[in-house]
N, C-alpha and C positions, 0 to 999 in steps of 0.2 A: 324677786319679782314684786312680791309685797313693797317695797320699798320704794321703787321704780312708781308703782301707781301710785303709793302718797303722795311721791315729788308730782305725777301730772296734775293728781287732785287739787294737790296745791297752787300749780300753777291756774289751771284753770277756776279755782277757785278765786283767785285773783285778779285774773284779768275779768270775769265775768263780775264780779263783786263790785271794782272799779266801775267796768262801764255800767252795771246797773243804775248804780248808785247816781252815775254823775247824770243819766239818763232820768230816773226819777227826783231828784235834789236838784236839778238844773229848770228855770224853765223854758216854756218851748220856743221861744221868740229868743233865747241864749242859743241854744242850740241850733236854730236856724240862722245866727250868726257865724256859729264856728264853720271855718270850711273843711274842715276833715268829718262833718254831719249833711253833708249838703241832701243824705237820703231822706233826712228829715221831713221836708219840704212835701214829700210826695205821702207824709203819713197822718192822722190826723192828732192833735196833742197826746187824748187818751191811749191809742196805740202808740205811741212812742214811751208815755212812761208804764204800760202794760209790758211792753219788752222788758224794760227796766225790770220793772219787779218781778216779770219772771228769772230775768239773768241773777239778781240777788238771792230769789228764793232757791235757783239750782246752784248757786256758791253755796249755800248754808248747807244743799242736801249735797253735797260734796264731802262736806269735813262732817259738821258734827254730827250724824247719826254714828260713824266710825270712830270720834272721839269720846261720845258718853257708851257707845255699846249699845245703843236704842235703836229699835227698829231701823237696824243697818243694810236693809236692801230697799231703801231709800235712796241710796248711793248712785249703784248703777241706774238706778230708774231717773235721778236728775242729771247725771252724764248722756244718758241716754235724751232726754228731753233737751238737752242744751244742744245735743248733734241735731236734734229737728228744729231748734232755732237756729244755726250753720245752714244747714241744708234748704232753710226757706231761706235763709238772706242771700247767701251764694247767688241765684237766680234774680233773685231781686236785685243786686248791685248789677251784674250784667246785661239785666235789662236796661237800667239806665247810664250805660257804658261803664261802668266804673269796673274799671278793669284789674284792679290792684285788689285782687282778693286772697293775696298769700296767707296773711292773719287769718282772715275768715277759713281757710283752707286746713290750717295749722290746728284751730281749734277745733273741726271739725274730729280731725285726724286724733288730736288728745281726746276729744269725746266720746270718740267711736271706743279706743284704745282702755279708756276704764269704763266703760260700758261693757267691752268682751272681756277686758278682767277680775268686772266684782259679780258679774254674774255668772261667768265660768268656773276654772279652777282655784279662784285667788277671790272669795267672798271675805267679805268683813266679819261674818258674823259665826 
C-alpha cells in the first residue's frame, strides 16, 4: 500500500506542480487567452497566481517531506489541502457551466485517498 500512495503522491504531485507553475510563470492576459482557462476571466490576477502557488507548494509537501524524512506529516496535511482546493473549484466550474470536471474529480479522489493513507495506517514518518 506504501507504494500505491507514492505512485498517487507522485502523480498528483505532478499534475499539481505543472499547473501551478504554468498558473504562476504564465501571465494573466496569456491565460485568459488560452481556452482550456476560460475560469480565468472571473478571477482577479493575484488569485489566480495565489492558486498557483498554492498548487506548487502542495506538490512540494507531497514528496519531499517523505523524501528527506522531515517533518513528514506535512504530507497528508498538503493532500489534504489540495482536496479543499478540488472541492472549491468543483462548484466553481459548475457554476459557470463547465461541465467537464472529470480531472478536477480524479484529483480530488487521489487527494482524499493519500490524505486517508498518510494519516491513517500508512504515515511516512
Amino acid at each position: 500500500m506504501n507504494i500505491v500512495l507514492w505512485v498517487a503522491q507522485a502523480l498528483l504531485a505532478l499534475a499539481y506542480g505543472a499547473a501551478g507553475f504554468s498558473k504562476v510563470a504564465t501571465s494573466y492576459e496569456s491565460l485568459l487567452e488560452n481556452p482550456r482557462m476560460g475560469w480565468v476571466e472571473d478571477l482577479s490576477p493575484g488569485t489566480v497566481k495565489g492558486i498557483g502557488v498554492l498548487e506548487v507548494l502542495g506538490a512540494v509537501g507531497l514528496i519531499f517531506p517523505g523524501l528527506f524524512g522531515i517533518a513528514t506529516i506535512l504530507t497528508p496535511i498538503a493532500a489534504a489541502a489540495l482536496a479543499l482546493v478540488q472541492a472549491a473549484a468543483i462548484p466553481f466550474h459548475l457554476r459557470r457551466g463547465e461541465y467537464q470536471i472529470y480531472g478536477n474529480v480524479v484529483l480530488l479522489a487521489l487527494a482524499l485517498f493519500v490524505a486517508w493513507g498518510r494519516f491513517g495506517s500508512y504515515p511516512l514518518g
